[in-house]
N, C-alpha and C positions, 0 to 999 in steps of 0.2 A: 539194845533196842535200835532201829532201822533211823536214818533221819527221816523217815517219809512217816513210819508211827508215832514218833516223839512228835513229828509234826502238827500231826490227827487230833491226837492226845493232850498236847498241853492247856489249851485253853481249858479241860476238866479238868487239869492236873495242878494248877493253880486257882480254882475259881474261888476257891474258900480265903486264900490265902488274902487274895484280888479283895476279897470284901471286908476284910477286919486287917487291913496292912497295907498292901501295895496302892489299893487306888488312892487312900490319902497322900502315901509319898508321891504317886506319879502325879497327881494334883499340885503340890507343892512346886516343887520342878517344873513344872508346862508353867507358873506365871514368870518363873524366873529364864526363860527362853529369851534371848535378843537377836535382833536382824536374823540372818540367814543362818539357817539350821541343819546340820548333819545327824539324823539318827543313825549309831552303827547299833545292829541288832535288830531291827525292826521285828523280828519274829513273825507272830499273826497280827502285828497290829494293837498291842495292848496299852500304848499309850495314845490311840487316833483319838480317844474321846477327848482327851483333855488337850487334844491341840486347837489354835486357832486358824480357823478359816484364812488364808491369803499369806502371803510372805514369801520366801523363795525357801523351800523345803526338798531334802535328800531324802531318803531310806535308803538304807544299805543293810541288805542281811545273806550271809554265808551259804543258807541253807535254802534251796529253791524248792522244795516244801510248804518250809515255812512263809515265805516268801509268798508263795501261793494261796493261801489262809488269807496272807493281808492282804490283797487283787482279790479276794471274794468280797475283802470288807469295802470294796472301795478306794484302795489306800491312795488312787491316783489325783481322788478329788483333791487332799491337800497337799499334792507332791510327786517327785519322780523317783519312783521303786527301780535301786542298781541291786544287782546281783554281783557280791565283791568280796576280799576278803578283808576283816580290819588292821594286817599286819601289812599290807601292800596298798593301800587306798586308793584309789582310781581320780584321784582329785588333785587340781595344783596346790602348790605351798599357798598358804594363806585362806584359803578360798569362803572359809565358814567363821561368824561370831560363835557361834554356838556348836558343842558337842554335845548329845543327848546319848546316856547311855545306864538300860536297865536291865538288871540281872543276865548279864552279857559277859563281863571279863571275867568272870568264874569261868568259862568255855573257852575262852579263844585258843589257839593252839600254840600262839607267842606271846605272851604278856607283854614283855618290854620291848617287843620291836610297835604291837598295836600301840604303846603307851607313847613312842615317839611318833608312831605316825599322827597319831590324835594334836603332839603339838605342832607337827609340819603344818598340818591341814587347817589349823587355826591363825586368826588373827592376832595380831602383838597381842591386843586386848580381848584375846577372847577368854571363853570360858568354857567349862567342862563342868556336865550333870551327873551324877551320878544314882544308881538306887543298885546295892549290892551285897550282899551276904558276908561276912568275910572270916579269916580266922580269929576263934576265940581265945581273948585274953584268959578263959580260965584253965588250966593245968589239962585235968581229965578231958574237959571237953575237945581242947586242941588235940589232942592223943587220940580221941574217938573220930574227929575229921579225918588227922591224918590217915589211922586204921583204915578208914570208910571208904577214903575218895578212890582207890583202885578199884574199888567195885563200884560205886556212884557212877564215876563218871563213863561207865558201857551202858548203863540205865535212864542217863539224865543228857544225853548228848553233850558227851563233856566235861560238864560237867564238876569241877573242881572243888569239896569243903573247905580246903587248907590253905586259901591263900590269902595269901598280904596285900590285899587291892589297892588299901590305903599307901599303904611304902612304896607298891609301886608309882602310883601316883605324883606322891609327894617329891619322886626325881625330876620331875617335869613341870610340876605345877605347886602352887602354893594354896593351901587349904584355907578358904576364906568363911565357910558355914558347913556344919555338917551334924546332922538329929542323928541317932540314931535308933531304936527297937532288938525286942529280939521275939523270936518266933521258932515257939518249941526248942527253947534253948538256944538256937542259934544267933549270932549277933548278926543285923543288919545296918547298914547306912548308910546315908542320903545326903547328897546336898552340894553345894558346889566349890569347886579348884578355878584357880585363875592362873593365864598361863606367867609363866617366869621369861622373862625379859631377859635370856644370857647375855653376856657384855664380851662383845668382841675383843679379840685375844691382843695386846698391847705388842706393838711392832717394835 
């Protein structure tokens, strides 16, 4: 599928999903947002409802498509829409409390280099959101992702079943709350990392 159809298309291609799943997690997450916000993925915009009005707010999404979806919805009223990638970040070290990010690192095309930029780009004290699919702890089902994902991801832009979202994570940051769901089998979850304070190397 084209990124300009997936583009078209996703907002129907989740809308079921949005109503008995996703919008409660993206709920959750928007009150736990602090200071200044970096969404990587913005997509069409499918967390603009539960943000608040005013603050200093990024968008950053891969796909100028999709990008395009969220500039119909408005996206500029709460923020400025980049067109970037999240393994190369266009932002100084430090620069955000906040990282927001939903059904996104299934896609990216670097896991572990987006995984370090997400902690460049944060504060000592910042934090990182999550809302994500990931591989399932059960036997068959991890063997059915794995099977799948070669075909999934030419269908789902990217699209990854099989990944360890959490481990990556957990190299970077420390897992301080996290719900999770599962939806038609699949495991889901949510909730938020806090960054890790490395301790300079002893001279």
């Amino acid at each position: 599928m084209t990124s300009k159809l997936f583009a078209q298309l996703y907002d129907r291609m989740i809308q079921n999903m949005e109503k008995t799943h996703f919008s409660m997690a993206r709920k959750d997450l928007a009150t736990k947002i602090r200071g200044t916000l970096l969404e990587i993925g913005t997509g069409t915009g499918a967390n603009m409802a539960y943000l608040e009005q005013g603050g200093a707010k990024v968008f950053l999404e891969y796909n100028p498509w999709m990008l395009r979806q969220a500039l119909k919805k408005s996206i500029r009223k709460l923020g400025d829409p980049v067109l970037g990638s999240s393994s190369a970040l266009p932002f100084r070290e430090g620069s955000f409390d906040t990282v927001l990010i939903t059904l996104v690192l299934c896609s990216v095309d670097d896991l572990p280099m987006t995984v370090q930029e997400i902690s460049r780009v944060l504060k000592p004290n910042g934090r990182v959101l999550i809302l994500e699919h990931v591989k399932s702890d059960q036997f068959w089902m991890a063997i059915f992702q794995r099977t799948m994902t070669p075909i999934w991801k030419h269908l789902a832009g990217g699209c990854h079943l099989d990944r360890d979202i959490d481990e990556a994570l957990r190299k970077e940051f420390k897992k301080a709350e996290q719900k999770s769901f599962q939806l038609k089998k699949t495991p889901f979850i949510y909730g938020t990392y806090e960054k890790i304070k490395h301790q300079s190397p002893q001279k």
